[in-house]
C-alpha positions as CSV (number, residue, x, y, z in Angstrom):
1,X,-5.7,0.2,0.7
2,X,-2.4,-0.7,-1.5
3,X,-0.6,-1.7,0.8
4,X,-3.0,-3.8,2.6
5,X,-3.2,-5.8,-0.6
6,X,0.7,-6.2,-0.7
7,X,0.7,-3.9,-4.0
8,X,3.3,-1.1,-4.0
9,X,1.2,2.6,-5.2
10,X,2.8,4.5,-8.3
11,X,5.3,6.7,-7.2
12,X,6.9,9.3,-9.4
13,X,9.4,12.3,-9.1
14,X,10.1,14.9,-11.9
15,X,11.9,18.1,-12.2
16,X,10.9,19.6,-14.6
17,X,12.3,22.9,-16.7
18,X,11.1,25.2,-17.9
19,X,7.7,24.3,-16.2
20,X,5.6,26.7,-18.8
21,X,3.9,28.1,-15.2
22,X,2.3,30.8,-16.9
23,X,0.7,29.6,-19.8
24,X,-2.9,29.4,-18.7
25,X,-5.6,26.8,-19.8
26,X,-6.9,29.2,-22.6
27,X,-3.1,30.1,-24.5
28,X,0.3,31.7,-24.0
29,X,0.9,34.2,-21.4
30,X,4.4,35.4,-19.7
31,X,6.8,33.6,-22.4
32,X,5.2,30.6,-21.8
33,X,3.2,28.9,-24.8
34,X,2.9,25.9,-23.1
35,X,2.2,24.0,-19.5
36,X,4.8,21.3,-19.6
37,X,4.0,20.6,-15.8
38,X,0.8,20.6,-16.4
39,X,0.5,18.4,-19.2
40,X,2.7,16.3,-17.2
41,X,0.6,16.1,-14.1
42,X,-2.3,14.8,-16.4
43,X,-0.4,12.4,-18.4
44,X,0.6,11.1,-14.6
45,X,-3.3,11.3,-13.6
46,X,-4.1,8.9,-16.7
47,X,-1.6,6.9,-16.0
48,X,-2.8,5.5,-12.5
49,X,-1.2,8.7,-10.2
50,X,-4.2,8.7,-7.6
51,X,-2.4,12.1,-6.8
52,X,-0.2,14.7,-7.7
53,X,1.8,17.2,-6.1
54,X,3.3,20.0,-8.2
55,X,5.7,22.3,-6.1
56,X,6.6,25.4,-8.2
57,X,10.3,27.2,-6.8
58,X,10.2,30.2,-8.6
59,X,10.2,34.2,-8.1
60,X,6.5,34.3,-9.9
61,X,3.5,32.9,-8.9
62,X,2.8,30.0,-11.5
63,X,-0.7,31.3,-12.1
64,X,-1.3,29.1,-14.6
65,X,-0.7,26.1,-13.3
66,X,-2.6,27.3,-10.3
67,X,-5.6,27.7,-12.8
68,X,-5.2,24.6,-14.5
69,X,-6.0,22.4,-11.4
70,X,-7.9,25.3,-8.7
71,X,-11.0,23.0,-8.7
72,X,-8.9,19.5,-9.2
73,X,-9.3,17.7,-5.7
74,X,-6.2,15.0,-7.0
75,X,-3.2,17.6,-7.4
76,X,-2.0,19.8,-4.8
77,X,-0.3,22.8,-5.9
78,X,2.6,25.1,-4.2
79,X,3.9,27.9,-5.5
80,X,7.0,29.4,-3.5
81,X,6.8,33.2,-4.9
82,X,7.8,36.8,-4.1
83,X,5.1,38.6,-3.6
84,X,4.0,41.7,-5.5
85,X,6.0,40.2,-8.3
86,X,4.6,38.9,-12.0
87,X,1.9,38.5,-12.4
88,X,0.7,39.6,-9.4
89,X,-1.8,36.6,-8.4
90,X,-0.8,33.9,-5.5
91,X,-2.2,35.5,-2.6
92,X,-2.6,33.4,0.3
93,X,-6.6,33.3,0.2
94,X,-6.6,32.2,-3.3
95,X,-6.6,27.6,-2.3
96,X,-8.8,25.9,-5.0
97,X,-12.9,25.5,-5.5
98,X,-15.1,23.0,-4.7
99,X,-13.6,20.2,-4.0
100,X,-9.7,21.5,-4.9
């Protein structure tokens, strides 16, 4: 326990745009070439972040930031989404594997 041990835990805050939330693990999808939240949720994870919460405000599901972390116990992801909407994933039912 941190704080037991008088030491303060990392904490970190970032907003971050645009967050590249459909460009999935394999490549470019939906305009975006690139996870910049998810490289940036990583770079946090090697850099002592224990855990991570990503919280995506948009009208489309960030399915790939979803993907990139579905089985990753250490980062929660939201997504605040219309449903029905681009590109059609983010149901309710879909919460992680194993141990995500």
């Amino acid at each position: 326990d941190a704080h037991a041990l008088g030491e303060r835990p990392p904490v970190g805050f970032s907003v971050c745009r645009p967050p590249g939330h459909h460009a999935v693990p394999k490549g470019p999808m939906g305009f975006c070439v690139l996870s910049n939240i998810a490289v940036a949720a990583r770079h946090a994870q090697r850099r002592g972040y224990k855990r991570v919460l990503v919280y995506d405000f948009d009208v489309h599901h960030g399915n790939g930031t979803q993907d990139a972390f579905y089985s990753d116990p250490d980062v929660l992801f939201v997504s605040t989404h219309q449903r029905g909407s681009y590109p059609g994933t983010g149901a309710a039912n879909e919460v992680g594997e194993g141990a995500g």
